[in-house]
Structures are given as structure tokens and as C-alpha cells.
C-alpha positions as CSV (number, residue, x, y, z in Angstrom):
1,X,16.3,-9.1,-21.7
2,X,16.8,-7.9,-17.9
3,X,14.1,-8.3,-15.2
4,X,15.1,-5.7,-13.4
5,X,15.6,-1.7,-13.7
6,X,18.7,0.0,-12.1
7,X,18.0,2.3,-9.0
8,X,14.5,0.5,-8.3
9,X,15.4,0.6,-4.6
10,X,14.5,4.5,-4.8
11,X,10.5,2.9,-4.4
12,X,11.3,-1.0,-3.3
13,X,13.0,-0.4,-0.1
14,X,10.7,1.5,3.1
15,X,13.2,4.3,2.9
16,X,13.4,4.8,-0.3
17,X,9.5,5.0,-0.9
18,X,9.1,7.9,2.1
19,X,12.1,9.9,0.5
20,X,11.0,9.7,-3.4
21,X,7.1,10.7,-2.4
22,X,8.3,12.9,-0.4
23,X,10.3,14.5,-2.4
24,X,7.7,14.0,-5.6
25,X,5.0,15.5,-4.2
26,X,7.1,19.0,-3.0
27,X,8.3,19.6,-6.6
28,X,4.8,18.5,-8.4
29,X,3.0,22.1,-8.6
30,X,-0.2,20.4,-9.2
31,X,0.3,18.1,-5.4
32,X,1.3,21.5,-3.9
33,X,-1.5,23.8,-5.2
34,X,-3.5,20.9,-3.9
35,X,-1.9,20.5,-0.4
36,X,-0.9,17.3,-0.9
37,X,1.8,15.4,0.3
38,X,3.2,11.9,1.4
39,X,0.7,11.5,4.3
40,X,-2.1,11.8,2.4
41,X,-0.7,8.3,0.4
42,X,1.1,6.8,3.2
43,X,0.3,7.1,6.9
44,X,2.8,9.5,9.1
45,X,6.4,8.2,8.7
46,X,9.6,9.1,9.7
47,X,13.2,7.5,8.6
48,X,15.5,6.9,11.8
49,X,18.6,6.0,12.6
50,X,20.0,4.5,15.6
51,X,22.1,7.2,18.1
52,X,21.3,10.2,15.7
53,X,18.6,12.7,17.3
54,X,18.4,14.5,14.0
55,X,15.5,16.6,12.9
56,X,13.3,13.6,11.5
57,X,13.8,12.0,14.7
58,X,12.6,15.2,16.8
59,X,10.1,15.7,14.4
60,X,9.0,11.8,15.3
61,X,9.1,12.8,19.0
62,X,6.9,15.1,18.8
63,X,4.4,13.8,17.2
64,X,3.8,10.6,18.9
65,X,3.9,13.1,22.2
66,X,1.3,15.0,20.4
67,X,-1.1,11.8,20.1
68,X,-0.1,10.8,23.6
69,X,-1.5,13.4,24.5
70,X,-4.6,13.4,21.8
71,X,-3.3,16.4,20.4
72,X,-4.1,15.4,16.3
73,X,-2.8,18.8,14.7
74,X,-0.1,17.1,13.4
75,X,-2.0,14.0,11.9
76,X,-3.2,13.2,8.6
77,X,-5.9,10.8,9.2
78,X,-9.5,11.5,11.9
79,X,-8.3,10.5,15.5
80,X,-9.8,7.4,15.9
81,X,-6.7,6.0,13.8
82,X,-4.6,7.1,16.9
83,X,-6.4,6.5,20.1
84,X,-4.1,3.9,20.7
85,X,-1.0,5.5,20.0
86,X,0.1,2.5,17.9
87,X,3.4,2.5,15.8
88,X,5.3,0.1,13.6
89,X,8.9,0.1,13.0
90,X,10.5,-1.5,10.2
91,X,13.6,-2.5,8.6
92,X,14.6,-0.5,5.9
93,X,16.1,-3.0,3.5
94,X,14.5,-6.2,4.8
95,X,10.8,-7.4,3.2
96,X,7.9,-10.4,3.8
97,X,7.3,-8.7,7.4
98,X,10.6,-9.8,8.7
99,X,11.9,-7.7,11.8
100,X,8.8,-5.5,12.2
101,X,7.7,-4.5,15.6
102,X,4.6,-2.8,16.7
103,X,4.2,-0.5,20.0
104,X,1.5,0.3,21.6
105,X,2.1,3.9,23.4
106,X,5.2,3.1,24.1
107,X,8.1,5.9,23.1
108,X,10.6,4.2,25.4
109,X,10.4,1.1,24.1
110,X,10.3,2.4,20.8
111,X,13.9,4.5,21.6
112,X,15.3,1.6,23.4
113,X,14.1,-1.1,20.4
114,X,16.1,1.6,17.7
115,X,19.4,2.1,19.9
116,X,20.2,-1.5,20.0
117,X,20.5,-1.9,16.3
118,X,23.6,-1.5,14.0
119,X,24.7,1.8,13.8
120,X,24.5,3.7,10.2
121,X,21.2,1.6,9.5
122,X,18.0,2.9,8.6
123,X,15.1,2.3,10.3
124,X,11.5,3.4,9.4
125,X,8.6,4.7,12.4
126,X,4.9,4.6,11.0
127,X,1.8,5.6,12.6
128,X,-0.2,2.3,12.3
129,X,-3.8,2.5,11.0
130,X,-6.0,1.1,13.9
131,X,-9.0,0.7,12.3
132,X,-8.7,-0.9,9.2
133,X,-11.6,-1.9,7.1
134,X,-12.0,-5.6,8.2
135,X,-13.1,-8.8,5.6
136,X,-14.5,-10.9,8.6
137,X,-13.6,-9.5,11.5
138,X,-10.0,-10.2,10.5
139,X,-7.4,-7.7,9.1
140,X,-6.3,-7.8,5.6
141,X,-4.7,-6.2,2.8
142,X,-4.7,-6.2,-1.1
143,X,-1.7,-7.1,-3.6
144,X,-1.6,-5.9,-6.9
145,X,0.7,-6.5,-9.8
146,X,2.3,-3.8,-12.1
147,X,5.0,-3.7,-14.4
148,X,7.7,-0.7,-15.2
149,X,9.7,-1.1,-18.8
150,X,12.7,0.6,-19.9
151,X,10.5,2.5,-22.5
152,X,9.5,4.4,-19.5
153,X,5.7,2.6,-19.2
154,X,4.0,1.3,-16.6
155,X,1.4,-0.8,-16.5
156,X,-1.0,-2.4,-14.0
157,X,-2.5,-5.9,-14.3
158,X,-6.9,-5.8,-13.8
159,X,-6.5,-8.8,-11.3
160,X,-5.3,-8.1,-7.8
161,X,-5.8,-10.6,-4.6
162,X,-6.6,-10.0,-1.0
163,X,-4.2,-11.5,1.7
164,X,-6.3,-12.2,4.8
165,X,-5.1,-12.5,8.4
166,X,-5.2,-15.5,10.4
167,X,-6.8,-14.0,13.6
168,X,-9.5,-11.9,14.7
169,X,-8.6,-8.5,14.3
170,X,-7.3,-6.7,17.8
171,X,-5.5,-3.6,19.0
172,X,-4.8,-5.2,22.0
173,X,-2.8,-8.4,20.4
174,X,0.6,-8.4,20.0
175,X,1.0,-11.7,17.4
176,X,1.9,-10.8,13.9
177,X,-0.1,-12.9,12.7
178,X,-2.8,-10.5,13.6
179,X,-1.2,-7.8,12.2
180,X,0.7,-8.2,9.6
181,X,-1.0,-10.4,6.4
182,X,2.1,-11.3,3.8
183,X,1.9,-15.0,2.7
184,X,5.3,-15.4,3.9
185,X,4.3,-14.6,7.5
186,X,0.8,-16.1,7.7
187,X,2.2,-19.5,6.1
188,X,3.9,-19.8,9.3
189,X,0.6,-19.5,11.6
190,X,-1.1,-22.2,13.4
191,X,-4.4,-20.8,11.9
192,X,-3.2,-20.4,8.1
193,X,-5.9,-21.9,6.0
194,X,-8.2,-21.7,8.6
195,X,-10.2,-19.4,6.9
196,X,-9.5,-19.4,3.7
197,X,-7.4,-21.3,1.6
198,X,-3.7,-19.8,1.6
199,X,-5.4,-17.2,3.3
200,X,-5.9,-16.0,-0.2
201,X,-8.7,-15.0,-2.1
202,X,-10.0,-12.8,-5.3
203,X,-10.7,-9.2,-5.3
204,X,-14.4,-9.9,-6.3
205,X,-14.9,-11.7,-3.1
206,X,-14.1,-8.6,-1.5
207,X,-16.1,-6.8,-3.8
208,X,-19.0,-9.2,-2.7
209,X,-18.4,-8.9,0.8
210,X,-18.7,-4.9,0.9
211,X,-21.7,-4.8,-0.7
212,X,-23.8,-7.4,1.4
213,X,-21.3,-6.1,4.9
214,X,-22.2,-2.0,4.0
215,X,-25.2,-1.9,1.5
216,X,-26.2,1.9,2.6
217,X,-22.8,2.7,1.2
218,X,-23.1,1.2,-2.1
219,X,-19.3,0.7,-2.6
220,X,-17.7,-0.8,-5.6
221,X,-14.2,-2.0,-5.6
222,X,-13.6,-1.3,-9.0
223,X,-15.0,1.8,-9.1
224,X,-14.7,2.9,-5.5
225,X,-11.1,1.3,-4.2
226,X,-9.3,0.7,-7.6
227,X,-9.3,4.3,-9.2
228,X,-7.4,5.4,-6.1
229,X,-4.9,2.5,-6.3
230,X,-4.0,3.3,-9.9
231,X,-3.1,6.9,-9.0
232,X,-0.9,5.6,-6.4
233,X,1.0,3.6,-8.6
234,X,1.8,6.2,-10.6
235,X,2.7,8.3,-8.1
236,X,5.4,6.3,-6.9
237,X,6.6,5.5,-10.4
238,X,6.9,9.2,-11.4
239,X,8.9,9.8,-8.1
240,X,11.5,7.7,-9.4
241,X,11.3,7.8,-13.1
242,X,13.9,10.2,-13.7
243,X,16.5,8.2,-11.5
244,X,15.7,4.4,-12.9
245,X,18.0,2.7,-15.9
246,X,20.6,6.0,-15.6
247,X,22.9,4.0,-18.2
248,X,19.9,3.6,-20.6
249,X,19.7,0.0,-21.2
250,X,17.6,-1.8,-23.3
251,X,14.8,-4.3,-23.4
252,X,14.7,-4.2,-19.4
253,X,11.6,-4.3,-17.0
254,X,10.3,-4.5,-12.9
255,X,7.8,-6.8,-12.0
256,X,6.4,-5.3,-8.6
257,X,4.2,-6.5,-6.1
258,X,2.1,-3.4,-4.5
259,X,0.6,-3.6,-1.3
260,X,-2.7,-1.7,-0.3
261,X,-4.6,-1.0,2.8
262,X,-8.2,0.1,3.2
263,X,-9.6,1.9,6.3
264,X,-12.4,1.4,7.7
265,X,-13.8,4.9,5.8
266,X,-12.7,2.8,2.4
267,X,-9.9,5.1,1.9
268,X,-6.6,3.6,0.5
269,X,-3.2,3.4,1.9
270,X,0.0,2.5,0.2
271,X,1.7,0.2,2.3
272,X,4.7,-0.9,0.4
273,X,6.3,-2.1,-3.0
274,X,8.5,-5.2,-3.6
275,X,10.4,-6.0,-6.4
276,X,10.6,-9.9,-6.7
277,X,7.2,-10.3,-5.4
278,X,5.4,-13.5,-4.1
279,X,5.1,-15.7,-6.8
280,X,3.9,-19.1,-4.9
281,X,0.7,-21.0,-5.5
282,X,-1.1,-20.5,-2.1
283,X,-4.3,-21.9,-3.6
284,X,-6.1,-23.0,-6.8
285,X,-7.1,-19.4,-7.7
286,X,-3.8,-18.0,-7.3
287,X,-2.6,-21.2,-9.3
288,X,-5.4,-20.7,-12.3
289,X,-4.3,-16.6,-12.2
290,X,-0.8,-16.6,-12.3
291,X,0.1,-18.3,-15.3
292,X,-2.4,-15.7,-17.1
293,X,-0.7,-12.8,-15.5
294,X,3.2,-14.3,-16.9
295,X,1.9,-14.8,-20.1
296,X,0.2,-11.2,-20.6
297,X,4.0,-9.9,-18.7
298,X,5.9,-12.3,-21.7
299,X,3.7,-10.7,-24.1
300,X,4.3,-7.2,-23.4
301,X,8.2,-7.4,-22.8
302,X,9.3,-10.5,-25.0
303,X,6.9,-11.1,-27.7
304,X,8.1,-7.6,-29.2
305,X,11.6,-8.9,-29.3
306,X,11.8,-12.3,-29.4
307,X,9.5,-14.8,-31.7
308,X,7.2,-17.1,-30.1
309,X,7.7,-21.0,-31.1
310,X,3.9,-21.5,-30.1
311,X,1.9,-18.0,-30.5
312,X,-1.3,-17.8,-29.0
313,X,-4.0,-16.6,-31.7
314,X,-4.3,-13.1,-31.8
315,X,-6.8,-11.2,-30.2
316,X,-8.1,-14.8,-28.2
317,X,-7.5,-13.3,-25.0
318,X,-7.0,-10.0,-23.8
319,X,-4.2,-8.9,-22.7
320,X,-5.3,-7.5,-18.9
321,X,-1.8,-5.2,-18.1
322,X,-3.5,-1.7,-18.5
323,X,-1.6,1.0,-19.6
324,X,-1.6,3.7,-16.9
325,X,1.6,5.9,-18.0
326,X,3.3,6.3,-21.0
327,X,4.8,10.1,-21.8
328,X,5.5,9.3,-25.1
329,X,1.8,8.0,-25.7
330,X,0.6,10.8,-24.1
331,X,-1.1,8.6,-21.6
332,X,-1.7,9.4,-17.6
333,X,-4.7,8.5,-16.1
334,X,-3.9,10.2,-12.8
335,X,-6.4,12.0,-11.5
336,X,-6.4,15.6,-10.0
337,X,-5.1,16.1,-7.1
338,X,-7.5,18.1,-5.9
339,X,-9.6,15.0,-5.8
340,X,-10.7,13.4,-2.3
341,X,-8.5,10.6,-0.6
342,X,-12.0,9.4,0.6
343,X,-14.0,7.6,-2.1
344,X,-17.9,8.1,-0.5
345,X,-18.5,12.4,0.1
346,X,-20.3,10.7,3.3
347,X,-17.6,9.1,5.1
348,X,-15.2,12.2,4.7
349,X,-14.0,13.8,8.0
350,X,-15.2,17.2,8.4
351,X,-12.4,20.1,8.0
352,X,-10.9,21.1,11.7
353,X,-12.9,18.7,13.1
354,X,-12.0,15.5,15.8
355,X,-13.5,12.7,14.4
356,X,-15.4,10.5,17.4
357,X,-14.2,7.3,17.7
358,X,-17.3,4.3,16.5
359,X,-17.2,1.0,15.7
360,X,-18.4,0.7,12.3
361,X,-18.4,2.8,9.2
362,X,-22.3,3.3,9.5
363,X,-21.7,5.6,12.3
364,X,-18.0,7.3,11.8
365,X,-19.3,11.5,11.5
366,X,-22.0,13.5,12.2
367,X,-22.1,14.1,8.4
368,X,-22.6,10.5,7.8
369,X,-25.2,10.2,10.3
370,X,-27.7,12.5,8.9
371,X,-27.5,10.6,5.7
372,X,-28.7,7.0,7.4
């Protein structure tokens, strides 16, 4: 038994994810009758290298030249996403927030920050979400398990967490520790804890919060937030199914570690995905969840293979990895694509239209506001 699939890195490095959804969605004839593509999953991104002006990075050019000067033609989300002109770049093959760098309008720092690197490495640019749906007036992000077997399965486990920030949420800061909310950075944090233990806590919290923080809006994480995360997860695992275990092998799996963001319009973003994700114990709810989300992982890719000395009685607790693709099974529960990124008809952006910039989701378009 392997815990790993060959060619993984064609969705677990930064790279790899941009050029397998890009490439997925511009062969999928039911994406392209929808006009869908990778921005509509992931925010603008472009793959650079240091000393190459090729097309990406011209394409790059111009679009932050575009937003600099509020031009938002070119951009996938309303334009109060980019008022700030704020951009991340990250390391291609590097993970746990290490050696990212945000910029704030800044094109020359940006150039200057790429051409000092190693030459022939990759480097990806990303248009940074400025106004991400907040828990508390601080930034954060969700994590949530799924598993891809050699059978060509994937599965999804019912119980995600939410990875908080250490600091009050501002465009105008330049920590991390603001920006950025992977245990592995926040640990290091003067705050961490502050808030919440391991700055760590379960989705239902989140659930909570939304309701009592936005009740015209009636949201629901599980119906709302979680439908869109499950087609996301298959997206990227289509875009590489083709390519993982080329020599076929046998009783081997991926534990991954996906990582969500939510705007402030509830919309979701796929940030990243990790192969050997965080396994710590941060806190006594990721210590009492864990264990039950190893054992349900044993029971799907051992206990087929490999007798148990202590079986748990059947059917005493249910197994919570959902099946979300299976060809063989006939199984896919992605939905259309003609279906809206936004979860709530009220919060959409109007077609052709500049979104004004507001502070809170109560007030983000004219649409919205005739409904309060």
C-alpha cells in the first residue's frame, strides 16, 4: 500500500494547478458552452519566470496596468476586489505560505522581486481577493480533506475546519500574519491563540456565525458554501485524472489537504491543494476529529486489503468520506456548469456592470439593495 499517486504534482504544486484547470476547462465542451474557465475557480493568475518576457508574462502586464488604471475588462471578479491593485506571488514548488510576497500597486517591485530569483524557476502572480468574507473582522480560510485512490475515486470527508488569522483584517498591512492563515505560519505569530485556540475552529462555528453576522441573507454553509467546494474538487481531480498512476499501480491513494476562500459575496475560491497536509493537533477539536477522519481513510483504502486485528462493529459509525467521483460507479455529482459561481441570485454582480465598492455584503449592488 502507497500513500501517494505518481504525477500528483500536476494539481499539488501552484503551477501545476493553473496549467491542469486551465487546460481542463478548454477541452470540457460542457465548461466551454458555459464560458467557463480557470478564473471563474481561481482568481486571475499567471505562471512567470524570471528574465523571460513571454506571452503570459505580457499578458500579466497588462492586466495589472489595466486595474491600475481601473480598467476591469479583463477581470473575473466585481472591481471592488481590485481597487487596491493587490497581488501575491508565490513559489511554485514551495507550500505552508513560505516565500509569498504581497504588493500593493506596485509592478516594479513586483518585476524587480521576480528577476532576482533563480533563473529557469517558476513563479506564480495572482490577483489577491481584497475583500474576503471576514469571521470577526479577521481573515480566514477553510481546509478540507479528500482522498484520490488508484481505482480512479475520489472522495471528500463531511468535516472541514476554518483556519483563522491572527490580526484584524487590513489592505493596508503588510504582516503575513494578516494575510495569509496556514497553521504553519500563524503558529509563528505573537497573537496565535489569541482568538481562538490554534487559531482553529469547526465549520459549524462558521455556519453559526453567518447566520447571526448576515441573517437577511439566510446562508447555510452546507447548503450554500459546500455544494460549490465539492464541484471544485472534482474539477481539479478530473484535470489530472488521466495523467496520475501512468504505470498503473495498485492499492495506492492521495490524502490532500484543500484550501478554500470565501468572498465577501459568499462565493468560493480555490486557493490551493497540498499533498501531505497538516496533520498536527492545534486544539482539542482538531485532536477529537482527526483520529475519526484516519480511521474512515484506513477503512476505505486498507480494510479492503488488509484484515483488521480489532474491527470496529459494522455499521457503528458512519463512514463520513463521500463519494463524489467514481466513472465506473457512474457517480459525479458535479453540477452544471451553467450554474452561478455566486450562491445567493441577490449578491450576483450585474452583467457589464462596475460593481461600487461597500463595506458589507448588505449593501454590495443595486440588485441587492432593492431586496433589503
Amino acid at each position: 500500500m502507497i500513500n501517494h499517486l505518481e504525477n500528483i504534482k500536476g494539481i499539488c504544486t501552484k503551477t501545476g494547478l493553473i496549467k491542469s484547470l486551465r487546460r481542463f476547462y478548454k477541452s470540457t465542451p460542457e465548461a466551454m458552452a458555459s464560458n467557463y474557465t480557470v478564473h471563474e475557480t481561481t482568481p486571475s493568475t499567471f505562471v512567470i519566470q524570471p528574465n523571460c518576457q513571454d506571452a503570459e508574462y505580457q499578458g500579466f502586464v497588462q492586466h495589472f496596468r489595466d486595474l491600475e488604471k481601473h480598467v476591469y475588462k479583463r477581470e473575473k471578479v466585481p472591481a471592488k476586489h481590485c481597487v487596491d491593485n493587490l497581488w501575491l506571488i508565490k513559489p511554485a514548488a514551495m507550500n505552508q505560505g513560505r516565500g509569498i510576497e504581497i504588493f500593493k500597486n506596485d509592478l516594479a517591485g513586483m518585476k524587480k522581486f521576480i528577476e532576482s530569483k533563480q533563473q529557469n524557476s517558476y513563479w506564480v502572480v495572482q490577483k489577491y481577493i481584497e475583500r474576503p468574507l471576514l469571521y470577526n473582522g479577521r481573515k480566514f480560510d477553510i481546509r478540507m480533506w479528500a482522498v484520490m485512490t488508484w481505482k480512479g475515486e475520489l472522495f471528500y470527508y463531511r468535516y472541514g475546519y476554518v483556519r483563522t488569522s491572527s490580526d484584524f483584517y487590513s489592505l493596508d498591512s503588510k504582516l503575513n500574519y494578516v494575510h495569509l492563515t496556514n497553521n504553519c505560519l500563524q503558529q509563528f505569530g505573537d497573537k496565535y491563540g489569541t482568538f481562538e485556540e490554534g487559531n482553529t475552529l469547526p465549520l459549524c462555528v462558521l455556519d453559526q456565525y453567518i447566520k447571526k453576522a448576515y441573517p437577511k441573507y439566510d446562508v447555510d454553509v452546507d447548503k450554500h458554501i459546500i455544494p460549490r467546494i465539492k464541484d471544485l474538487m472534482i474539477d481539479s481531480f478530473l484535470s489530472v485524472k488521466d495523467e496520475l498512476n501512468p504505470s498503473k499501480r495498485r492499492n495506492c491513494f492521495e490524502l490532500l489537504g484543500y484550501d478554500f476562500l470565501i468572498d465577501e459575496d459568499f462565493r468560493v475560491w480555490l486557493i490551493e491543494v497540498n499533498t501531505n497536509p497538516y496533520l498536527g493537533l492545534p486544539n482539542k477539536f482538531i485532536d477529537g476529529l482527526l483520529p475519526k477522519m484516519l480511521n474512515d481513510l484506513c477503512e476505505i483504502v486498507l480494510d479492503p486489503y488488509v484484515k483488521s486485528a480489532n474491527p470496529l462493529p459494522k455499521h457503528e459509525v458512519e463512514n463520513q468520506f463521500e463519494l463524489l467521483y467514481d466513472e465506473k460507479k457512474k457517480v459525479n455529482q458535479r453540477r452544471s456548469y451553467a450554474e452561478s459561481v455566486y450562491p445567493l441570485h441577490d449578491l450576483e454582480p450585474p452583467d457589464n456592470e462596475t460593481v461600487p465598492v461597500f463595506s458589507h455584503p448588505s449593501r454590495l449592488t443595486r440588485r441587492s439593495r432593492s431586496c433589503l
